[in-house]
Backbone as XML, in Angstrom:
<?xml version="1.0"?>
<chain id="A" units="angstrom">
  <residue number="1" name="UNK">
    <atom name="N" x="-131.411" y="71.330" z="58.493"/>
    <atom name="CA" x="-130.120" y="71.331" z="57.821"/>
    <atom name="C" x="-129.069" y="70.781" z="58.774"/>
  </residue>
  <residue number="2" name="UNK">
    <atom name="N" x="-128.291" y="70.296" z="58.873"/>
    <atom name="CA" x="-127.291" y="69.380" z="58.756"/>
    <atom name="C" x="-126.656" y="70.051" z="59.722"/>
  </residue>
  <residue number="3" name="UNK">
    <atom name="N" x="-125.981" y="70.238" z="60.546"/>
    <atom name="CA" x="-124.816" y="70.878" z="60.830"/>
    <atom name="C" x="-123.343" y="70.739" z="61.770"/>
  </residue>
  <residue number="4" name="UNK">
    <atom name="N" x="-122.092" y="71.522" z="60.897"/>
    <atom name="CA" x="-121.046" y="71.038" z="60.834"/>
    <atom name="C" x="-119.763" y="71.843" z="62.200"/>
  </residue>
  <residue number="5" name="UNK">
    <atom name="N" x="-119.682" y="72.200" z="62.718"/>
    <atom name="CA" x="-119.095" y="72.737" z="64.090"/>
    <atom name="C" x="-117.746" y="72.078" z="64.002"/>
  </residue>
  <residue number="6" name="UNK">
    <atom name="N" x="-116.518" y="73.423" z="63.630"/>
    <atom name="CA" x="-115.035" y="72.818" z="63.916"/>
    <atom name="C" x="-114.420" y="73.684" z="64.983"/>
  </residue>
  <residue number="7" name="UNK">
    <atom name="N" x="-114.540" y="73.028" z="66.189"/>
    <atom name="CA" x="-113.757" y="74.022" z="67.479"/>
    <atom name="C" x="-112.380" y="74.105" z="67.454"/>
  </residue>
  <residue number="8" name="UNK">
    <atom name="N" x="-111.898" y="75.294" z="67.555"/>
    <atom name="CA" x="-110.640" y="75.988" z="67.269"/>
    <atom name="C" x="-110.637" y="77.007" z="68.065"/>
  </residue>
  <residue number="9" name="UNK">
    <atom name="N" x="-108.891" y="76.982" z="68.355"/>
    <atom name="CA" x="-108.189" y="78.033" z="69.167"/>
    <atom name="C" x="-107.242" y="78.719" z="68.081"/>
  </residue>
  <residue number="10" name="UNK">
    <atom name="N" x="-107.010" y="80.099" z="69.206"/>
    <atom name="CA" x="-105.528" y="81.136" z="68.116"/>
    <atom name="C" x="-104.468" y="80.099" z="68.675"/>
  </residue>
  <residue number="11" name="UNK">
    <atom name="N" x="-103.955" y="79.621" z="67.486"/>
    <atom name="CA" x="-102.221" y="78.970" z="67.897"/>
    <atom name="C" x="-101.965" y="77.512" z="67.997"/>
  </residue>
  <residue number="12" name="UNK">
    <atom name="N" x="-103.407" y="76.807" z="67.499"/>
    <atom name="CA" x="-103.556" y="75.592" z="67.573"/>
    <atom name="C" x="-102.875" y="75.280" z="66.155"/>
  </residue>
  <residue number="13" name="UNK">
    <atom name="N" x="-101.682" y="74.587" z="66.101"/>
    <atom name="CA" x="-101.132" y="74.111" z="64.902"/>
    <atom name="C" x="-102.210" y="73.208" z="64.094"/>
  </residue>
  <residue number="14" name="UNK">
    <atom name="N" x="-102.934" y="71.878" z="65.115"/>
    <atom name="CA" x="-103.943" y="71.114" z="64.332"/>
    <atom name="C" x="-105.186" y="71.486" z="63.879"/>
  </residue>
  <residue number="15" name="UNK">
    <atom name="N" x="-105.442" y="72.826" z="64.188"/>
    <atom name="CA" x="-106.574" y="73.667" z="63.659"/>
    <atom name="C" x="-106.766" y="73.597" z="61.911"/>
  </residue>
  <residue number="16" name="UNK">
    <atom name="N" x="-105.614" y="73.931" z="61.479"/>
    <atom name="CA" x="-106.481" y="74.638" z="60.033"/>
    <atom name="C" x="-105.683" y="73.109" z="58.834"/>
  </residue>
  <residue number="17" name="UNK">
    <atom name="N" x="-105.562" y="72.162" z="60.067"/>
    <atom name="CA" x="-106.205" y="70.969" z="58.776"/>
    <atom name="C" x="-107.355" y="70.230" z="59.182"/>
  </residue>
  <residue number="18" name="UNK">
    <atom name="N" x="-107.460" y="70.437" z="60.407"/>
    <atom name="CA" x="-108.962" y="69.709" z="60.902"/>
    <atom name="C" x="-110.105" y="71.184" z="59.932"/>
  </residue>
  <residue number="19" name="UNK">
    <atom name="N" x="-109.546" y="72.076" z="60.144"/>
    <atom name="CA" x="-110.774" y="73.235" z="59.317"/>
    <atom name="C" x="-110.880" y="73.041" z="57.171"/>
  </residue>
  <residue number="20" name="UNK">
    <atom name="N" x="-109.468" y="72.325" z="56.871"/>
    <atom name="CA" x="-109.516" y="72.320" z="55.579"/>
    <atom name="C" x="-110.370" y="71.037" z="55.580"/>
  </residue>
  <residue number="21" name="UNK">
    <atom name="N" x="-109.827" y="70.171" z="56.139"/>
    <atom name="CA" x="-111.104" y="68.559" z="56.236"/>
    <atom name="C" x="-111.907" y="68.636" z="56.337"/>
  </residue>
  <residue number="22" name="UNK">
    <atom name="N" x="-112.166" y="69.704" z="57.093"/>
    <atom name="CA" x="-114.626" y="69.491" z="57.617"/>
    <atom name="C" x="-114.723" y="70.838" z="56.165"/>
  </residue>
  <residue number="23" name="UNK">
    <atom name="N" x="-113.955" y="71.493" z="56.309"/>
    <atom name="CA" x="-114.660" y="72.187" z="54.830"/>
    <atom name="C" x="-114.655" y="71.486" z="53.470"/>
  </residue>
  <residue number="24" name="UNK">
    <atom name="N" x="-113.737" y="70.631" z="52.817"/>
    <atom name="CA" x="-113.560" y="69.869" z="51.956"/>
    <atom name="C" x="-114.597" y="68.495" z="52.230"/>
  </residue>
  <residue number="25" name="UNK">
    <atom name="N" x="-115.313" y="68.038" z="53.283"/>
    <atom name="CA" x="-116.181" y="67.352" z="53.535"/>
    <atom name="C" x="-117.387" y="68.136" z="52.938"/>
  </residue>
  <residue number="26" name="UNK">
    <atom name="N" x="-117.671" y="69.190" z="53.208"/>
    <atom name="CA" x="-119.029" y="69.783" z="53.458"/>
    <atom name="C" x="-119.370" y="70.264" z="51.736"/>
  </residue>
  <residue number="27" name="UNK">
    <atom name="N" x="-118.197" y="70.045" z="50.498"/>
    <atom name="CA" x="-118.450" y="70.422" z="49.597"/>
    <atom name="C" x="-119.367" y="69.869" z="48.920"/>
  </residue>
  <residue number="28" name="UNK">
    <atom name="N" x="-120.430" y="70.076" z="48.155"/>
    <atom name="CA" x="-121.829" y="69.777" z="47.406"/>
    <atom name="C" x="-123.088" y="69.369" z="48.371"/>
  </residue>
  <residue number="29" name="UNK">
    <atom name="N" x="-122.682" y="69.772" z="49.656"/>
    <atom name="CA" x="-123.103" y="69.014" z="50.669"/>
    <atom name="C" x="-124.258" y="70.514" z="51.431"/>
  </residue>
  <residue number="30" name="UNK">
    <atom name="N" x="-125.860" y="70.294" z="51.364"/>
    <atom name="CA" x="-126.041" y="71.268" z="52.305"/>
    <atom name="C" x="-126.076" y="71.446" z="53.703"/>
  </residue>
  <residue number="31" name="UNK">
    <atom name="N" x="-125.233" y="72.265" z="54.171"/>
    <atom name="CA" x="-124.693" y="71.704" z="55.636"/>
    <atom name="C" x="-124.580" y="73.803" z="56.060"/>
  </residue>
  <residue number="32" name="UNK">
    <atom name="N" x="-124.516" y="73.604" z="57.195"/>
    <atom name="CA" x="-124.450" y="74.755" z="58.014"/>
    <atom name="C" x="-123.314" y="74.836" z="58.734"/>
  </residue>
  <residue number="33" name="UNK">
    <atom name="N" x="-121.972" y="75.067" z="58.127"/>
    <atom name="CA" x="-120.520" y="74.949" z="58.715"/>
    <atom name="C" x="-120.335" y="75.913" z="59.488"/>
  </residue>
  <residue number="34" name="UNK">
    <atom name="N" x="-120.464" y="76.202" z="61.111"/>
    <atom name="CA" x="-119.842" y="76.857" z="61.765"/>
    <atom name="C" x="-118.173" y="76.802" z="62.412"/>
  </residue>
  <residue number="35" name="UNK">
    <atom name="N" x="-117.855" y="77.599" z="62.529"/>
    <atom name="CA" x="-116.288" y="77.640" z="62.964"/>
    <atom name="C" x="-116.672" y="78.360" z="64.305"/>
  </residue>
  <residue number="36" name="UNK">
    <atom name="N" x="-116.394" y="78.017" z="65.798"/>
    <atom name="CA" x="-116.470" y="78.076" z="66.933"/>
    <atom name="C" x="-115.254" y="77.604" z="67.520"/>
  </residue>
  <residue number="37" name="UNK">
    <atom name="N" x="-114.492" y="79.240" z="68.253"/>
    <atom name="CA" x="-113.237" y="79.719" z="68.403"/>
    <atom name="C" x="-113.616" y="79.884" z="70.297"/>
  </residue>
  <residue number="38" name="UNK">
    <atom name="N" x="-112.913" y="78.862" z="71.002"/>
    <atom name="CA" x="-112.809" y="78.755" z="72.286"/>
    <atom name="C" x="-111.830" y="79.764" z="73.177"/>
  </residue>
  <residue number="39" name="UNK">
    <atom name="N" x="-111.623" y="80.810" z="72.010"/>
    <atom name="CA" x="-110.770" y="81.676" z="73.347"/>
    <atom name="C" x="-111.416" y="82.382" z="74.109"/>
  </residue>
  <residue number="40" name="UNK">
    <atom name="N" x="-111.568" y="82.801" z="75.197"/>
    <atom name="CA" x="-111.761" y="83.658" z="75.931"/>
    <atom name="C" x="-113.306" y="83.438" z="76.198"/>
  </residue>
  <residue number="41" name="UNK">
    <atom name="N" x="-114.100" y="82.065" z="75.974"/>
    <atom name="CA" x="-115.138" y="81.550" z="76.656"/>
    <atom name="C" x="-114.796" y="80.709" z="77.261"/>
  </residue>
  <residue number="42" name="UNK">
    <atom name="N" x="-115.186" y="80.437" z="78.698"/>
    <atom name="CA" x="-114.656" y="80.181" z="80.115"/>
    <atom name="C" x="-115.402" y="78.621" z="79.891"/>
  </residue>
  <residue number="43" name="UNK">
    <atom name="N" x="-116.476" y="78.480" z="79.541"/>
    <atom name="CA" x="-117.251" y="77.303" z="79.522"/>
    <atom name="C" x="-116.614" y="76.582" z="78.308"/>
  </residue>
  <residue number="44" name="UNK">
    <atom name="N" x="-116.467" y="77.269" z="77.147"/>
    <atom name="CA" x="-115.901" y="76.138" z="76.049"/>
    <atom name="C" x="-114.105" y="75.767" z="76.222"/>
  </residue>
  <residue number="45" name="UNK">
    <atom name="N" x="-113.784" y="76.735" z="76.925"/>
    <atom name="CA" x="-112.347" y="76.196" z="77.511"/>
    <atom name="C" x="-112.139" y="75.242" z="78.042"/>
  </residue>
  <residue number="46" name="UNK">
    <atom name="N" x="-113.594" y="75.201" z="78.795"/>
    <atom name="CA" x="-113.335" y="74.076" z="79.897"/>
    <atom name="C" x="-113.428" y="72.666" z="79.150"/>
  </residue>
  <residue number="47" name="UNK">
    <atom name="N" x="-114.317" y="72.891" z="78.475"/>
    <atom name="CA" x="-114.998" y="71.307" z="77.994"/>
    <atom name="C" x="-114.058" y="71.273" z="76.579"/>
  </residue>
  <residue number="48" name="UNK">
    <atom name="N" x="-113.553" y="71.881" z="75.504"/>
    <atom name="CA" x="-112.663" y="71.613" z="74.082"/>
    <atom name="C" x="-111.515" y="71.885" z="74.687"/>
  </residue>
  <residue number="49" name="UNK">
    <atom name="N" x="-110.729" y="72.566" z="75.474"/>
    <atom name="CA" x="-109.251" y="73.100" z="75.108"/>
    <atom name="C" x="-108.221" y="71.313" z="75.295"/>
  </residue>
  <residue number="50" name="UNK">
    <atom name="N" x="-108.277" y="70.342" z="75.782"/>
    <atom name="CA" x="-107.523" y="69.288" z="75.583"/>
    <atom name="C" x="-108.056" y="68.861" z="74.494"/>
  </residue>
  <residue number="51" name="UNK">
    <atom name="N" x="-109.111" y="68.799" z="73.739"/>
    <atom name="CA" x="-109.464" y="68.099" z="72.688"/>
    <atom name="C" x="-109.010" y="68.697" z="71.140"/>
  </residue>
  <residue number="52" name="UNK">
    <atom name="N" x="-108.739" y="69.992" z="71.407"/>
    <atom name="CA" x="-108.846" y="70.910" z="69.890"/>
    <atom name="C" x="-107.950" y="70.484" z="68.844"/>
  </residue>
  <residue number="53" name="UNK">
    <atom name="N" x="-108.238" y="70.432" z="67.896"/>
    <atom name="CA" x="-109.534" y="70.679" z="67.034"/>
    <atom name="C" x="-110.692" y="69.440" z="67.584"/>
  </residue>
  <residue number="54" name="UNK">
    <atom name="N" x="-112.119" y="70.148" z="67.324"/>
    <atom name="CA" x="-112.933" y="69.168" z="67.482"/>
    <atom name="C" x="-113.947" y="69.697" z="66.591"/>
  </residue>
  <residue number="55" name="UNK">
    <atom name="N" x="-114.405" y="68.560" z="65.766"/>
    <atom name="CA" x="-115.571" y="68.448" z="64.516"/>
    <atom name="C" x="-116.665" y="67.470" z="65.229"/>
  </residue>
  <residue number="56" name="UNK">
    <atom name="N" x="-117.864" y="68.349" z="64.606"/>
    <atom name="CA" x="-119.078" y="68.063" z="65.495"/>
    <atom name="C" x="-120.162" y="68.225" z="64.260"/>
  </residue>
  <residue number="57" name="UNK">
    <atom name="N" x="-120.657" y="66.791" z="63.978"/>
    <atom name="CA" x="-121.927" y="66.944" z="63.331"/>
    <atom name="C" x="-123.175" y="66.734" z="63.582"/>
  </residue>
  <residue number="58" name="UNK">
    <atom name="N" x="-124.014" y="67.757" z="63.750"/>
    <atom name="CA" x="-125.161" y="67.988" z="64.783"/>
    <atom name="C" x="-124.940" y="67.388" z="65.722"/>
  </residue>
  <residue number="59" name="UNK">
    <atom name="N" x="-123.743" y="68.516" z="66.407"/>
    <atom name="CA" x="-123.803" y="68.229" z="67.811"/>
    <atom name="C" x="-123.000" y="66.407" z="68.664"/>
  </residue>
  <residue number="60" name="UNK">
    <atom name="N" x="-122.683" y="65.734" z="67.670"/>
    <atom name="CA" x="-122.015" y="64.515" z="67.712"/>
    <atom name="C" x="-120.413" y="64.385" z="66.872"/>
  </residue>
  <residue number="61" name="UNK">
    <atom name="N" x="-119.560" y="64.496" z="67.957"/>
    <atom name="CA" x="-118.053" y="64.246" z="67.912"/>
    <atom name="C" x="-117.751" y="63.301" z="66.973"/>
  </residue>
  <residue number="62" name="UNK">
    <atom name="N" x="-117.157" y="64.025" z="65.808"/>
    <atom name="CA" x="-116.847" y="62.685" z="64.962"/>
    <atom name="C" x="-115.040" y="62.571" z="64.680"/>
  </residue>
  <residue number="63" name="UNK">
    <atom name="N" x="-115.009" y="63.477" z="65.492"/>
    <atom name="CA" x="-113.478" y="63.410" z="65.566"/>
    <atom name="C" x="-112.866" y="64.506" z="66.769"/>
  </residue>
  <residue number="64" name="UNK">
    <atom name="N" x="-111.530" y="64.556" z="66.943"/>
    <atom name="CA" x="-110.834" y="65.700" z="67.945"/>
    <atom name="C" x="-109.165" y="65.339" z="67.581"/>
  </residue>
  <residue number="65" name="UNK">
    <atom name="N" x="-108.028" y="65.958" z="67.482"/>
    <atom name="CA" x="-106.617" y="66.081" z="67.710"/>
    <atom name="C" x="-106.858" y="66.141" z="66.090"/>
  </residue>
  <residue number="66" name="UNK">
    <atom name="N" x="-106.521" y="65.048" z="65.108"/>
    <atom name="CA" x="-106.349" y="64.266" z="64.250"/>
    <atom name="C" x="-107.380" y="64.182" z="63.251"/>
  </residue>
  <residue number="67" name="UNK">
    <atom name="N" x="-108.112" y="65.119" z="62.867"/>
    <atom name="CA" x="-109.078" y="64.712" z="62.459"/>
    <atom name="C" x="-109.198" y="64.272" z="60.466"/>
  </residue>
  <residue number="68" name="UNK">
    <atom name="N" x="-109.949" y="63.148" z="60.128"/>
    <atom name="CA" x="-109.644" y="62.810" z="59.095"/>
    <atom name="C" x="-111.115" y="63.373" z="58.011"/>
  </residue>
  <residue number="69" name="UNK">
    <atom name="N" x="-110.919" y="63.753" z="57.245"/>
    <atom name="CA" x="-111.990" y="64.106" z="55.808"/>
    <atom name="C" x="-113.328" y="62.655" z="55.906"/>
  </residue>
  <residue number="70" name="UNK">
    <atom name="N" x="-112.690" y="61.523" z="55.939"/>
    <atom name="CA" x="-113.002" y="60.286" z="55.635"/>
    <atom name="C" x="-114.609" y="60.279" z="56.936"/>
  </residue>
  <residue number="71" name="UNK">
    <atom name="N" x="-113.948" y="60.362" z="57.973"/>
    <atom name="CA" x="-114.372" y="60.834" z="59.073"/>
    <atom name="C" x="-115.996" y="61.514" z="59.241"/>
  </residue>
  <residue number="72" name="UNK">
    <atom name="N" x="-115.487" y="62.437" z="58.441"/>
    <atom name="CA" x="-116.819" y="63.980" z="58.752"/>
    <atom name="C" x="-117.867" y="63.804" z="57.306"/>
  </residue>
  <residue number="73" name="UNK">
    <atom name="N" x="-117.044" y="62.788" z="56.602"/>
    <atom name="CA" x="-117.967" y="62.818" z="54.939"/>
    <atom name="C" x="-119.010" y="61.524" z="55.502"/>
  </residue>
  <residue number="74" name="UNK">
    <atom name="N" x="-118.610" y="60.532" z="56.585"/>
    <atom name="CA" x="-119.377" y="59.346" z="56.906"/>
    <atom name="C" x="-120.221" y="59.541" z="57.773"/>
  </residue>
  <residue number="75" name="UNK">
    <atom name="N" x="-119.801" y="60.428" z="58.879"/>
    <atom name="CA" x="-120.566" y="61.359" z="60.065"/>
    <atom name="C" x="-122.182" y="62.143" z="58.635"/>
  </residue>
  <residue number="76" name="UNK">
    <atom name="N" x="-121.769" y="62.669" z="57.948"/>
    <atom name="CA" x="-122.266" y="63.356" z="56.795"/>
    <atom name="C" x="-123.532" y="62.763" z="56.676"/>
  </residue>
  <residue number="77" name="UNK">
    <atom name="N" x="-122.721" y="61.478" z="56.014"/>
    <atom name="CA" x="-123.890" y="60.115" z="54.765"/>
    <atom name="C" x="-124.893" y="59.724" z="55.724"/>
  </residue>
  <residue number="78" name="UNK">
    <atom name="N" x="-124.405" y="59.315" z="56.938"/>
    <atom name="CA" x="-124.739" y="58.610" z="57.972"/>
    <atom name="C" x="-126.810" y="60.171" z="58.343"/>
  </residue>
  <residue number="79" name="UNK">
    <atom name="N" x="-126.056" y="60.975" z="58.272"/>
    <atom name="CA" x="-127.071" y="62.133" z="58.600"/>
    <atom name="C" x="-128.588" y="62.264" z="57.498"/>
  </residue>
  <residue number="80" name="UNK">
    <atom name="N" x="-127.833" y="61.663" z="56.256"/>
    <atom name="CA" x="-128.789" y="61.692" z="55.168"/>
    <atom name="C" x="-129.828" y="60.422" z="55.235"/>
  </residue>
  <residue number="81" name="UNK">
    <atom name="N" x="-129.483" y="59.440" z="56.172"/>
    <atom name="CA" x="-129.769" y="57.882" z="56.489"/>
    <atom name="C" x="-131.475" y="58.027" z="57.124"/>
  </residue>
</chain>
């Protein structure tokens, strides 16, 4: 199964439209959407906190700051290929 990873912090303003985009991507879609929250892990601080939000489909960056729907639905198609 497929899967969809949107890294997020508490207080990140660009969080919960990069989280409405990868969820509105993932609709009819079988996919395994995790939401993975970088506070207070020392290792994912290190490597997401300049990038956040960051959408990850299996494990491959298909976006970070800005992230677009258009984006994570092609990351998606591209998976079904």
């Amino acid at each position: 199964m497929t899967r969809v990873e949107v890294v997020v912090a508490t207080g990140c303003h660009l969080c919960p439209p990069a989280l409405e985009a990868a969820r509105a991507a993932c609709v009819g879609r079988a996919v395994d959407f995790v939401v993975v929250d970088i506070d207070g892990d020392v290792e994912l601080e290190r490597r997401y906190r300049e990038l956040i939000p960051v959408v990850l489909v299996d494990g491959v960056e298909v976006g970070h700051f800005s992230v677009e729907q258009s984006a994570i639905e092609k990351a998606l198609d591209s998976t079904r290929s």
